[in-house]
PyMOL Python script that loads the backbone (N, CA, C, O; Angstrom):
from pymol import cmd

cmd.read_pdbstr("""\
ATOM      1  N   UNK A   1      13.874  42.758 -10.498  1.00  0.00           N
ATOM      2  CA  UNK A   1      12.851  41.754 -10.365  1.00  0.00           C
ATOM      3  C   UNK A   1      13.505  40.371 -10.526  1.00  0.00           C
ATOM      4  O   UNK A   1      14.452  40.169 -11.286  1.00  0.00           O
ATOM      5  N   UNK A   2      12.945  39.463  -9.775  1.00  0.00           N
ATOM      6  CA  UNK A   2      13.872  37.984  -9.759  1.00  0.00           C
ATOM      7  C   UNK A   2      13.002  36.971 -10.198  1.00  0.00           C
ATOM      8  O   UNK A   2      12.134  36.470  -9.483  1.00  0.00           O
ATOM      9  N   UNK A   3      13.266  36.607 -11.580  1.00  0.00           N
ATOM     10  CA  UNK A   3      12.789  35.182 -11.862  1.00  0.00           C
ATOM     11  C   UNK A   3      12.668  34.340 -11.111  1.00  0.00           C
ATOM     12  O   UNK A   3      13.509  34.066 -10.255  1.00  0.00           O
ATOM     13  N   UNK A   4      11.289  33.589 -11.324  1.00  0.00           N
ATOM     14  CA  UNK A   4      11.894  32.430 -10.940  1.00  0.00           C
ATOM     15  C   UNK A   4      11.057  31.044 -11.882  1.00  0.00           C
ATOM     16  O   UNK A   4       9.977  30.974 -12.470  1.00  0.00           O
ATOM     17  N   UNK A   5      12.410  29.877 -11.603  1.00  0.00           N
ATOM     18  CA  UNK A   5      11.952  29.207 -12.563  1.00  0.00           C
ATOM     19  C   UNK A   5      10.624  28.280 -12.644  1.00  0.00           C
ATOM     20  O   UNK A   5      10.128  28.144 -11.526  1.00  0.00           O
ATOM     21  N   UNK A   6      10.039  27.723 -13.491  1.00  0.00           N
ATOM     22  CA  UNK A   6       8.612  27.596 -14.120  1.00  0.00           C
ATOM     23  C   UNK A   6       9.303  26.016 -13.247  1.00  0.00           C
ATOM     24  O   UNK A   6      10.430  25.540 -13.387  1.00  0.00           O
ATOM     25  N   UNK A   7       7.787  25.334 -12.073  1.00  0.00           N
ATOM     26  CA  UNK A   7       8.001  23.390 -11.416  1.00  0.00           C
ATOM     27  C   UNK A   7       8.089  23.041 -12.407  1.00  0.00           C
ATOM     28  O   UNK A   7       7.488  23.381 -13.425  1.00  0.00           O
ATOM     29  N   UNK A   8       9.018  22.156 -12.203  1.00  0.00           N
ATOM     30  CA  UNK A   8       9.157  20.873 -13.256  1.00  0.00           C
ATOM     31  C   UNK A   8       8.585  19.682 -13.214  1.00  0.00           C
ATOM     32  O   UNK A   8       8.957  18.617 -13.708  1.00  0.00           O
ATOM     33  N   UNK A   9       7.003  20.126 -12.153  1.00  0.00           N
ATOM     34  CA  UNK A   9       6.252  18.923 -11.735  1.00  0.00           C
ATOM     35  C   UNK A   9       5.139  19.507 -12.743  1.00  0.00           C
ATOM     36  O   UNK A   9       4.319  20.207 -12.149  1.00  0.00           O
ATOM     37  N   UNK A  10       5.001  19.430 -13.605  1.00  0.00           N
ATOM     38  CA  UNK A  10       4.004  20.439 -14.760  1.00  0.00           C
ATOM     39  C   UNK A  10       2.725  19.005 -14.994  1.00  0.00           C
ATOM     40  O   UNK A  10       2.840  17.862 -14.552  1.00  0.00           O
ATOM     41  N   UNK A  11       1.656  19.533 -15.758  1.00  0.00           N
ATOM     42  CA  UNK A  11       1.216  18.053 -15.878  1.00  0.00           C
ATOM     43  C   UNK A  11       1.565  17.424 -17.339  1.00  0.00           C
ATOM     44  O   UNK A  11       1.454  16.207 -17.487  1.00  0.00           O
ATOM     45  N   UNK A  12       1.872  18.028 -18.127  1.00  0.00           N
ATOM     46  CA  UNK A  12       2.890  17.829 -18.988  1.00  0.00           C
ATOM     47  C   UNK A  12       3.843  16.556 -18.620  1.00  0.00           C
ATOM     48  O   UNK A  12       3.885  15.537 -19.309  1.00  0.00           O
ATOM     49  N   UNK A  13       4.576  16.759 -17.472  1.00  0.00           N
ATOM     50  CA  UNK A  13       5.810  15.985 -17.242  1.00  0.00           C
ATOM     51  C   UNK A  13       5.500  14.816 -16.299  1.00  0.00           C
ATOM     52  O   UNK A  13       6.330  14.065 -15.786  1.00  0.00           O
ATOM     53  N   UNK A  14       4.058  14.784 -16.143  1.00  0.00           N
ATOM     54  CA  UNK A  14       4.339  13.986 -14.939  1.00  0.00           C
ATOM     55  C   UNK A  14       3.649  12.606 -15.943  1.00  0.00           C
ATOM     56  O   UNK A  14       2.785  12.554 -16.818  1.00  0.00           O
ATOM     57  N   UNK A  15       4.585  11.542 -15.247  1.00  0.00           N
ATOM     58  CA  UNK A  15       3.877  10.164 -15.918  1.00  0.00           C
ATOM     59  C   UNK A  15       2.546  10.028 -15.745  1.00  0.00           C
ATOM     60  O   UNK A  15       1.964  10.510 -14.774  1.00  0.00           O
ATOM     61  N   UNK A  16       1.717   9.074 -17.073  1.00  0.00           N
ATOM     62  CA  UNK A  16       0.671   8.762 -17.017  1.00  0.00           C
ATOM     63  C   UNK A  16       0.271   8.030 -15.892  1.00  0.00           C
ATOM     64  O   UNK A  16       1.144   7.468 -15.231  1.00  0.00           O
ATOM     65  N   UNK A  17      -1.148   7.928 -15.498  1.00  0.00           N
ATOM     66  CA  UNK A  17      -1.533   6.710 -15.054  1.00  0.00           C
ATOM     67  C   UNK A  17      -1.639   5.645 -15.315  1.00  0.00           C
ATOM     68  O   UNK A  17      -2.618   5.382 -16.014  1.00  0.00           O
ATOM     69  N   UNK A  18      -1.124   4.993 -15.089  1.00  0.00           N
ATOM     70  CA  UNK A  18      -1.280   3.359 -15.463  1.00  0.00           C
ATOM     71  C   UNK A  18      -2.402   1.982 -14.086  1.00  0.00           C
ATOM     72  O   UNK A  18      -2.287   1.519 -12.951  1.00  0.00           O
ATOM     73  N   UNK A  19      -3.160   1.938 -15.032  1.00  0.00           N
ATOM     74  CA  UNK A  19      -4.169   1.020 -14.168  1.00  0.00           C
ATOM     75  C   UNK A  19      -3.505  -0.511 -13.568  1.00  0.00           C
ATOM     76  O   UNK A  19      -3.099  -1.513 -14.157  1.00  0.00           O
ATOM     77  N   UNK A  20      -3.626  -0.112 -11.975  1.00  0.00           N
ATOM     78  CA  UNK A  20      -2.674  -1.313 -11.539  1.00  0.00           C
ATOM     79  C   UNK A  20      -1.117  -0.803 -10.927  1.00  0.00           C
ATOM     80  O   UNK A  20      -0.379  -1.640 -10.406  1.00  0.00           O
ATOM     81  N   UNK A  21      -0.745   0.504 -11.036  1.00  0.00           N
ATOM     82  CA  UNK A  21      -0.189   1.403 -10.423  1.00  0.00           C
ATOM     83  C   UNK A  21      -0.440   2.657 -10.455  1.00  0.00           C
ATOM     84  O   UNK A  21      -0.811   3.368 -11.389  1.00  0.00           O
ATOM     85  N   UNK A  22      -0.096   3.015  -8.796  1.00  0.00           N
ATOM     86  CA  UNK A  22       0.022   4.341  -8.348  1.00  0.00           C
ATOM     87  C   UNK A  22       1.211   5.180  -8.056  1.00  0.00           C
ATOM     88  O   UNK A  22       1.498   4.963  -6.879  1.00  0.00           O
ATOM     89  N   UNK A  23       1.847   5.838  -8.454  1.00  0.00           N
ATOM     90  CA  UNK A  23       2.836   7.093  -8.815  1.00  0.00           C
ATOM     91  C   UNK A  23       3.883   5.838  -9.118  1.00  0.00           C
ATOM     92  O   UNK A  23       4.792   5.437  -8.392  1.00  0.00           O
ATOM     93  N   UNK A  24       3.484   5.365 -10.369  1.00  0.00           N
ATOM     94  CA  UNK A  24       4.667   4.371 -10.678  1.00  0.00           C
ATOM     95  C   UNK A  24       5.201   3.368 -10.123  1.00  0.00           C
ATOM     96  O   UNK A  24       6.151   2.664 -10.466  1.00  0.00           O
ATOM     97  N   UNK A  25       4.413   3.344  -9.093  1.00  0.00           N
ATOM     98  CA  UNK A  25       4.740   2.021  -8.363  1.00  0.00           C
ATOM     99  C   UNK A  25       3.634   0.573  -8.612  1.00  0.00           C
ATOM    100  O   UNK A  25       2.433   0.843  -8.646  1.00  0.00           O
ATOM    101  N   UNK A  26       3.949  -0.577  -8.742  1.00  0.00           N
ATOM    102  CA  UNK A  26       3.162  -1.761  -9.034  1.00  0.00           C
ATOM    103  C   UNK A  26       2.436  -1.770  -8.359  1.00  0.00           C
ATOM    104  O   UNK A  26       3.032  -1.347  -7.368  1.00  0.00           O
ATOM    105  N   UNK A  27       0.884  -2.055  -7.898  1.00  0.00           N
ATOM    106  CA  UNK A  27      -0.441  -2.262  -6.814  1.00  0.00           C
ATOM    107  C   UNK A  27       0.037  -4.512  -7.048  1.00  0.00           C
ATOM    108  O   UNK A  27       0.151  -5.219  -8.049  1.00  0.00           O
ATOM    109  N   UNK A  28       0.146  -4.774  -5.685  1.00  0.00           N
ATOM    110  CA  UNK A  28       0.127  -6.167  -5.931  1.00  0.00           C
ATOM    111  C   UNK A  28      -1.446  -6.668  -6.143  1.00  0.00           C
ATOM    112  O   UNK A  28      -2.611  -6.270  -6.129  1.00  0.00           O
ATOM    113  N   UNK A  29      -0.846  -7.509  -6.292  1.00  0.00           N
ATOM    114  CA  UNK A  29      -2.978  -8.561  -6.369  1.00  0.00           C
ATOM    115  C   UNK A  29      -3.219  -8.788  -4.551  1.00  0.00           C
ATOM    116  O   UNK A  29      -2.484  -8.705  -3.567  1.00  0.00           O
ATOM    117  N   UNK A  30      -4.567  -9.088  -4.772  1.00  0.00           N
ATOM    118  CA  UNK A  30      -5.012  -9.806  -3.261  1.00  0.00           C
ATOM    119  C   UNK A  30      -4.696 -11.088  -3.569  1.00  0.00           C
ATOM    120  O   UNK A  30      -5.017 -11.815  -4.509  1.00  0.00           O
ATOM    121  N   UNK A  31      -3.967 -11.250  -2.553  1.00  0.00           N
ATOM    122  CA  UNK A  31      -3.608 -12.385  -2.430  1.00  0.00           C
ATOM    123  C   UNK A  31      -5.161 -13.848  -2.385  1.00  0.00           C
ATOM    124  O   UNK A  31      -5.122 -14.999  -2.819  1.00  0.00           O
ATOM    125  N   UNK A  32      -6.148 -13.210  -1.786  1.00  0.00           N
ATOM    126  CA  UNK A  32      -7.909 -14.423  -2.346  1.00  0.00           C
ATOM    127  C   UNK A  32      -7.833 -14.388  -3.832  1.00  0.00           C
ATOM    128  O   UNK A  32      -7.628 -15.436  -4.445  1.00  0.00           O
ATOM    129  N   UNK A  33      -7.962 -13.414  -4.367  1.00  0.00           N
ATOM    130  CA  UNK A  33      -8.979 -13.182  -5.571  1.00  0.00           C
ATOM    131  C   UNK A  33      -7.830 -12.707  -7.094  1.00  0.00           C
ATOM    132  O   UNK A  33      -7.928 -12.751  -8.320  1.00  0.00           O
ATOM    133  N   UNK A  34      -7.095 -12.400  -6.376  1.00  0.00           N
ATOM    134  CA  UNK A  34      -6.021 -11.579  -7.600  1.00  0.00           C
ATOM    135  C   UNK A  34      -6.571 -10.106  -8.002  1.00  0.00           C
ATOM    136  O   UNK A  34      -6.156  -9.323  -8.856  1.00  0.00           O
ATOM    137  N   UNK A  35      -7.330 -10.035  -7.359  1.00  0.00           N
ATOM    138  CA  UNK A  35      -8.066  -8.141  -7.804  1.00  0.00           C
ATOM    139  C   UNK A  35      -6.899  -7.314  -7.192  1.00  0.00           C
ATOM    140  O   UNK A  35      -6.201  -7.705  -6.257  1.00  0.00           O
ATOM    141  N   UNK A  36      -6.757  -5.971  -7.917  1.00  0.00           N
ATOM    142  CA  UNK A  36      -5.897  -5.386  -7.609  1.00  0.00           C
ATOM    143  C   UNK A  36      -5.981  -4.806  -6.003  1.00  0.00           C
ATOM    144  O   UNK A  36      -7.045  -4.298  -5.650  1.00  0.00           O
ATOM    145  N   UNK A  37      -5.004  -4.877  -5.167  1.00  0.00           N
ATOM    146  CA  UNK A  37      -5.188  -4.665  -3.521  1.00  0.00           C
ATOM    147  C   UNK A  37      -5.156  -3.456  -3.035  1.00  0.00           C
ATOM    148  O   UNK A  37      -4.296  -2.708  -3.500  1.00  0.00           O
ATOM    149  N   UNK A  38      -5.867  -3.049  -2.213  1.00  0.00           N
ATOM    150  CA  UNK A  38      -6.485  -1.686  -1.627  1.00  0.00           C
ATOM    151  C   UNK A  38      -5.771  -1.491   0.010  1.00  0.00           C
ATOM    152  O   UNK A  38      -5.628  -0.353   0.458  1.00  0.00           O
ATOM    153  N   UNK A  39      -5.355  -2.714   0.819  1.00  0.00           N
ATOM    154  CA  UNK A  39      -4.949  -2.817   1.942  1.00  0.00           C
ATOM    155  C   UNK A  39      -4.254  -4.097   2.223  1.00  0.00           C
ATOM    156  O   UNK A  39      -4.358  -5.090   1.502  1.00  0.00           O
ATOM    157  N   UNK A  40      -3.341  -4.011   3.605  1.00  0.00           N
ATOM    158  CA  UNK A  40      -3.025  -4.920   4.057  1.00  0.00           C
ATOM    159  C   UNK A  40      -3.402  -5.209   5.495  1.00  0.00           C
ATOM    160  O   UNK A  40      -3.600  -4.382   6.385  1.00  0.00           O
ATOM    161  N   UNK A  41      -3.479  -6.803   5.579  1.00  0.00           N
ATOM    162  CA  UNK A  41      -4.243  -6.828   6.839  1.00  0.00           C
ATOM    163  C   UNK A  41      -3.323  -8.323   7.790  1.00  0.00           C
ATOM    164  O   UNK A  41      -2.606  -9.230   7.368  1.00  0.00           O
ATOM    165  N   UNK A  42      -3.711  -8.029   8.907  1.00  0.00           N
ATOM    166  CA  UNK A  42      -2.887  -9.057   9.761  1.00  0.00           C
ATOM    167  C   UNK A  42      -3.539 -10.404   9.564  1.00  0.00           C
ATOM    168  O   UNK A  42      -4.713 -10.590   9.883  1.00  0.00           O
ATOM    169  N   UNK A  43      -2.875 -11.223   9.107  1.00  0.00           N
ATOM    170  CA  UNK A  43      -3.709 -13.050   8.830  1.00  0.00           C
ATOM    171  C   UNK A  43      -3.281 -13.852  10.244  1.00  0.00           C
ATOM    172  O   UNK A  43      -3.621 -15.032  10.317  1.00  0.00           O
ATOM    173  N   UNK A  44      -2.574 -13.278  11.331  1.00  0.00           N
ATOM    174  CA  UNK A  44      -2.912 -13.692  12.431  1.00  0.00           C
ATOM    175  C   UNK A  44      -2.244 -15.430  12.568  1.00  0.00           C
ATOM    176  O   UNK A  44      -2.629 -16.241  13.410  1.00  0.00           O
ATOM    177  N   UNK A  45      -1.037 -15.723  11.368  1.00  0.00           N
ATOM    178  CA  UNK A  45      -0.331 -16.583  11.609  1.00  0.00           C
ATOM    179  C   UNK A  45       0.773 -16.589  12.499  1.00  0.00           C
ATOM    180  O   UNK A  45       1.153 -17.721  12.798  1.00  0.00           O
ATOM    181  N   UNK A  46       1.318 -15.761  12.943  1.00  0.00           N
ATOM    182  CA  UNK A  46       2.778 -14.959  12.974  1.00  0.00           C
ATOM    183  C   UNK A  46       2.948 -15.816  15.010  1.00  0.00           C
ATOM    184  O   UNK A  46       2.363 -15.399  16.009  1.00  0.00           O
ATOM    185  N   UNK A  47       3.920 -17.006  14.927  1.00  0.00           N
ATOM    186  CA  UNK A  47       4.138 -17.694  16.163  1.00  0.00           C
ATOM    187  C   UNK A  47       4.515 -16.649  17.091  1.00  0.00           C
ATOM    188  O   UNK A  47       4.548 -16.920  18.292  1.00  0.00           O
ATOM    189  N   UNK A  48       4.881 -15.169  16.569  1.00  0.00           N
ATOM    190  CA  UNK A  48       5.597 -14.499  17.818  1.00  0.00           C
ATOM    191  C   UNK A  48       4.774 -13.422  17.514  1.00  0.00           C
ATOM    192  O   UNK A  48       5.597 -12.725  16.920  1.00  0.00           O
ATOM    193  N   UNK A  49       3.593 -12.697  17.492  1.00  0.00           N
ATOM    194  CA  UNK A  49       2.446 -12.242  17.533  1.00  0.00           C
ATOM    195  C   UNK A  49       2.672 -11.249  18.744  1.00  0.00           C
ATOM    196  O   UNK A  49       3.272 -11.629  19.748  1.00  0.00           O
ATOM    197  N   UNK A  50       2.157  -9.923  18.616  1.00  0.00           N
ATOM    198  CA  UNK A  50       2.610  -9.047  19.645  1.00  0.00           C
ATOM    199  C   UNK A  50       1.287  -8.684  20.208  1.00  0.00           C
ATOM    200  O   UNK A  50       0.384  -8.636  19.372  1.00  0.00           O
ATOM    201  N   UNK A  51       0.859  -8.327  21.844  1.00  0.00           N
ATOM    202  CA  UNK A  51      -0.773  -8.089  21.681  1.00  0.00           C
ATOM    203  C   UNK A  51      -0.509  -6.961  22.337  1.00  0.00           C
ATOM    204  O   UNK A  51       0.289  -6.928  23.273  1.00  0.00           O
ATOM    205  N   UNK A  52      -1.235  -5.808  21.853  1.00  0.00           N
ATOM    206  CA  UNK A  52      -1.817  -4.460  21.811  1.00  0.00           C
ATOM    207  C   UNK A  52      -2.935  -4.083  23.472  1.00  0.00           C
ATOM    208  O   UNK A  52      -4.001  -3.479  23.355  1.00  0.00           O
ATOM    209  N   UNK A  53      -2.503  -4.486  24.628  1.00  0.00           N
ATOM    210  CA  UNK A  53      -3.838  -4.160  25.458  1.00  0.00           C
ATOM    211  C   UNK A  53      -4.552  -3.192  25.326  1.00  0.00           C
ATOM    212  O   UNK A  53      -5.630  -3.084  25.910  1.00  0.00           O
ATOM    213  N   UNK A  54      -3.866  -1.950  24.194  1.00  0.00           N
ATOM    214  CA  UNK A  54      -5.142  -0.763  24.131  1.00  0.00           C
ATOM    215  C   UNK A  54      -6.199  -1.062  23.774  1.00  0.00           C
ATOM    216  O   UNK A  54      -7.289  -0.877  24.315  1.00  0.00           O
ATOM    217  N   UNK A  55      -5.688  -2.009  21.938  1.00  0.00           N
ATOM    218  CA  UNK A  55      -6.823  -2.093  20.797  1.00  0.00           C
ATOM    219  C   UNK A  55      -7.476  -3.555  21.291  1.00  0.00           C
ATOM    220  O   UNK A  55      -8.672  -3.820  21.175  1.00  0.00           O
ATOM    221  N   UNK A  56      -6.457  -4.467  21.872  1.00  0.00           N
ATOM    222  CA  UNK A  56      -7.499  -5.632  22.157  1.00  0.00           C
ATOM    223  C   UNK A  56      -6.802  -6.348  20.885  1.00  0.00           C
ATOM    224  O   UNK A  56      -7.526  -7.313  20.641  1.00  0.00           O
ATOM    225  N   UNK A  57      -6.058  -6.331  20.245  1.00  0.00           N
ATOM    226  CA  UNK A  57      -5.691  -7.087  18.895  1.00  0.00           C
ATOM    227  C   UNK A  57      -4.278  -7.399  18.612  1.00  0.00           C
ATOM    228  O   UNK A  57      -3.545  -6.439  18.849  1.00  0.00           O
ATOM    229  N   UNK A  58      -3.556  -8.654  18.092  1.00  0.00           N
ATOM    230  CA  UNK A  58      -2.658  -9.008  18.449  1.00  0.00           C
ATOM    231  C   UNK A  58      -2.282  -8.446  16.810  1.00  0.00           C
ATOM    232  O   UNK A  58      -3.122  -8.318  15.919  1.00  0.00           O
ATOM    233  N   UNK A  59      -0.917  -8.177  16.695  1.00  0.00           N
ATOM    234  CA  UNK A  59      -0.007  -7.881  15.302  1.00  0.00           C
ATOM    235  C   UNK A  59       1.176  -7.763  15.563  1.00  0.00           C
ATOM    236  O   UNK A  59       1.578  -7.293  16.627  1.00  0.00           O
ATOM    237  N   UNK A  60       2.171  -8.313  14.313  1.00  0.00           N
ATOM    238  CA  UNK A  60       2.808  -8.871  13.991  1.00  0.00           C
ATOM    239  C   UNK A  60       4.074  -7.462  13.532  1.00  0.00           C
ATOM    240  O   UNK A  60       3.806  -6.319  13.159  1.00  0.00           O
ATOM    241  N   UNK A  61       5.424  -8.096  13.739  1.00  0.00           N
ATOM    242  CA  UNK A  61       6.276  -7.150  13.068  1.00  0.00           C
ATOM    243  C   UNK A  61       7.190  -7.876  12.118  1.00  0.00           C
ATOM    244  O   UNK A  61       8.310  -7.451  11.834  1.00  0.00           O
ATOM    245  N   UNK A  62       6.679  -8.977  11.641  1.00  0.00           N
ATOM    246  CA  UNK A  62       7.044  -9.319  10.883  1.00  0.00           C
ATOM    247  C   UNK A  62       6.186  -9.104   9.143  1.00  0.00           C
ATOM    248  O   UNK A  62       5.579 -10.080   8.701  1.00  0.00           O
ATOM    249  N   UNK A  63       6.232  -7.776   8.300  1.00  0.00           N
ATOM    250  CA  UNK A  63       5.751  -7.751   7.515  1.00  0.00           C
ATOM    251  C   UNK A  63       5.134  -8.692   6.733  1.00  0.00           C
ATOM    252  O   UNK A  63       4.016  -8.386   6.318  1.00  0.00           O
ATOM    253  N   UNK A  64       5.746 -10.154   6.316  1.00  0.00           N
ATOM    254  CA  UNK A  64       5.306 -10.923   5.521  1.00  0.00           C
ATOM    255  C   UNK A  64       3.719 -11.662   5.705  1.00  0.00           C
ATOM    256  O   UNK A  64       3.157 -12.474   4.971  1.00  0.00           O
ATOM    257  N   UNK A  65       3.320 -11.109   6.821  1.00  0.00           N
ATOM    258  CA  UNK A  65       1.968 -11.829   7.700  1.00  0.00           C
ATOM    259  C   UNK A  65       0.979 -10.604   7.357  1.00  0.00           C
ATOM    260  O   UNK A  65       0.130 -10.372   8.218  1.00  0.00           O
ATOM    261  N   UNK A  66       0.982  -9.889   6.343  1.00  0.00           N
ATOM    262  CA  UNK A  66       0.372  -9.052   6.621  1.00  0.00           C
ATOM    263  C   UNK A  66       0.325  -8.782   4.528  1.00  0.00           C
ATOM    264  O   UNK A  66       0.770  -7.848   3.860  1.00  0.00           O
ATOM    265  N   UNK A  67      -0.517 -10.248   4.031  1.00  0.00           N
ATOM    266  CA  UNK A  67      -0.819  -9.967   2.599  1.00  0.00           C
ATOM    267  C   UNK A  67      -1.250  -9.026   2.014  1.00  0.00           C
ATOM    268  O   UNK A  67      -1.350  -8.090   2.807  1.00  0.00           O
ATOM    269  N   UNK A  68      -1.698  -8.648   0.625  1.00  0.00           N
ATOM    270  CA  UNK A  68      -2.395  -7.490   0.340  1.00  0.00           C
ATOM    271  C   UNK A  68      -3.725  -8.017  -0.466  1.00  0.00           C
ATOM    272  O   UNK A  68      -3.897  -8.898  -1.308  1.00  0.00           O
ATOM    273  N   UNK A  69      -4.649  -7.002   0.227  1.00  0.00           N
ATOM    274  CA  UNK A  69      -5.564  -7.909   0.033  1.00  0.00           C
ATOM    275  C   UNK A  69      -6.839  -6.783  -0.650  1.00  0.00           C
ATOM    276  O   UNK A  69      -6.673  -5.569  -0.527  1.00  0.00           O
ATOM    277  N   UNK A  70      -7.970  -7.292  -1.295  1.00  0.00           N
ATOM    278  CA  UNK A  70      -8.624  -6.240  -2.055  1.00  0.00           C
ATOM    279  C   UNK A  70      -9.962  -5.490  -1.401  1.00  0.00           C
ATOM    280  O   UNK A  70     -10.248  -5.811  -0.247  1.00  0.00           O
ATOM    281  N   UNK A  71     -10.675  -4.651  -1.982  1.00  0.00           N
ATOM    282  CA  UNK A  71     -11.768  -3.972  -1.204  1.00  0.00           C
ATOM    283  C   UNK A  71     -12.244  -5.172  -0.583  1.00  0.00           C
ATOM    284  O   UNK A  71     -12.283  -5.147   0.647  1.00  0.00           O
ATOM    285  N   UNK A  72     -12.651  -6.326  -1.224  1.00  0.00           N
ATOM    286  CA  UNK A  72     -13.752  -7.540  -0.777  1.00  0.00           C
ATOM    287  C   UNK A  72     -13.045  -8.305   0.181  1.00  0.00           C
ATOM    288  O   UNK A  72     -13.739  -9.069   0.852  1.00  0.00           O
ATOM    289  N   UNK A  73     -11.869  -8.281   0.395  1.00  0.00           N
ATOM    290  CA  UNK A  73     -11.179  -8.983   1.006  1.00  0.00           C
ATOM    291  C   UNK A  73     -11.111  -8.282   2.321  1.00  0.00           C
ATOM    292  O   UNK A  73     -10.444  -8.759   3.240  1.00  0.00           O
TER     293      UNK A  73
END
""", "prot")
cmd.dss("prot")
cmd.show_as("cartoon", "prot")
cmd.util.cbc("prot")
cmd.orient("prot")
């Protein structure tokens, strides 16, 4: 018969939650309000702006145009 060994993803071992991060990683603020951010969205500054003829909507590949922003936002 072959052992085998006991995950070492137990809930025992796994870090707490911490409010304001998810699996240990920091949640930034929205950039309006400072509430903790749920999404990021295109702010539609970006001079070299790419447009989409499927969706009808222009976006950006430049990450930085694209704040994080909260449910209300």
């Amino acid at each position: 018969m072959t052992q085998i060994a006991p995950c070492r993803w137990t809930e025992s071992s796994r870090a707490p939650v911490v409010p304001g991060e998810i699996g240990g990683l920091a949640i930034p603020p929205c950039a309006v309000c400072g509430a903790p951010s749920t999404h990021r969205s295109y702010d539609g500054l970006d001079p070299n702006a790419q447009f989409n003829p499927r969706t009808g909507r222009y976006w950006s590949t430049d990450v930085a145009h694209y704040p994080p922003l909260c449910e209300a936002h």
